[in-house]
C-alpha positions as CSV (number, residue, x, y, z in Angstrom):
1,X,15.6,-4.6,-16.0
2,X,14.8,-6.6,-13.0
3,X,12.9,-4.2,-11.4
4,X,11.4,-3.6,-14.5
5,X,10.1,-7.3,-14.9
6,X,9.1,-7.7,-11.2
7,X,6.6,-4.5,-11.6
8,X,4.9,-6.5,-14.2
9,X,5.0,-9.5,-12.6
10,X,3.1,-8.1,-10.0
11,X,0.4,-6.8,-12.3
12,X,-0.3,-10.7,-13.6
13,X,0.0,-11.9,-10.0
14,X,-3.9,-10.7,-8.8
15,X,-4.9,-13.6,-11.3
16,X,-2.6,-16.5,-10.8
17,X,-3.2,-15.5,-6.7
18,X,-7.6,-15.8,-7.7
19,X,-6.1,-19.5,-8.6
20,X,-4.5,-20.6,-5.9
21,X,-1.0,-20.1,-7.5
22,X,1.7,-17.5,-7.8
23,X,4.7,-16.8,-10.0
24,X,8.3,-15.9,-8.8
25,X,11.1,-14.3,-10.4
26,X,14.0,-16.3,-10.8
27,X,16.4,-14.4,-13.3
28,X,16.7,-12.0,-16.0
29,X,19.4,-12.8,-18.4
30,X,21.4,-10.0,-20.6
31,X,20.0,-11.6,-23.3
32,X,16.3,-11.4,-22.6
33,X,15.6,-14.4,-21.4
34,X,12.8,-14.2,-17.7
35,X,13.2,-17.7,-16.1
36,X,10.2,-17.9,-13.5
37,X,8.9,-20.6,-10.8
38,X,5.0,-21.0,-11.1
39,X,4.3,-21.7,-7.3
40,X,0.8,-23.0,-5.2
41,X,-1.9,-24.7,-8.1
42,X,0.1,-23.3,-11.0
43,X,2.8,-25.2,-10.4
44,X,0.9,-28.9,-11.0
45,X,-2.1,-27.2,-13.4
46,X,-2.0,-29.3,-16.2
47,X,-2.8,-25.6,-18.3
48,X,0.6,-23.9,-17.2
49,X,2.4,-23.5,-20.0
50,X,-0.1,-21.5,-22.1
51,X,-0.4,-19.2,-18.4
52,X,3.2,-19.5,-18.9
53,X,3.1,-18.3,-22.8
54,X,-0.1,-16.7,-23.7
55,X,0.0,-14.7,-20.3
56,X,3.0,-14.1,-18.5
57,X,5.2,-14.0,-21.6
58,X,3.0,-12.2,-23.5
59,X,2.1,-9.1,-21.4
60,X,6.1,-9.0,-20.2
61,X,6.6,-8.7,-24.2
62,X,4.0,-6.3,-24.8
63,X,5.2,-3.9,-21.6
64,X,9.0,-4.6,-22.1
65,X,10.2,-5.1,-25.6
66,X,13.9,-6.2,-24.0
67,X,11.9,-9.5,-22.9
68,X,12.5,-12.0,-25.9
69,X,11.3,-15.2,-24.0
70,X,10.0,-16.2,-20.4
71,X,11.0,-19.4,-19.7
72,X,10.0,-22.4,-16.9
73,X,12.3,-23.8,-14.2
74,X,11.6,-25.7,-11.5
């Protein structure tokens, strides 16, 4: 599912990139569970966790129903 995850990642990328900021792919858990690193101006915008909710998780959701939460590390 990996693969999977990192294919739509890289669709949402072209916008977080036209920001100054990136996402990376930290892990996939059995369970569901996409823990990702926003890099570059994402990383410090004060708006990240609604990119973090309304966009990433929700178009990995939409495009992968084994996604049940995309989660924030640093």
């Amino acid at each position: 599912m990996r693969a999977q995850v990192e294919e739509v990642l890289d669709q949402v990328r072209p916008m977080l990139q036209a920001d100054g900021g990136d996402v990376e792919l930290v892990d996939v858990s059995e369970e569901g569970i996409v823990s990702v690193r926003l890099t570059g101006a994402c990383g410090s915008c004060p708006m990240s966790t609604m990119t973090l909710k309304m966009g990433i998780e929700k178009t990995l959701m939409e495009k992968l129903p084994a996604v049940k939460e995309v989660v924030q590390v640093r």
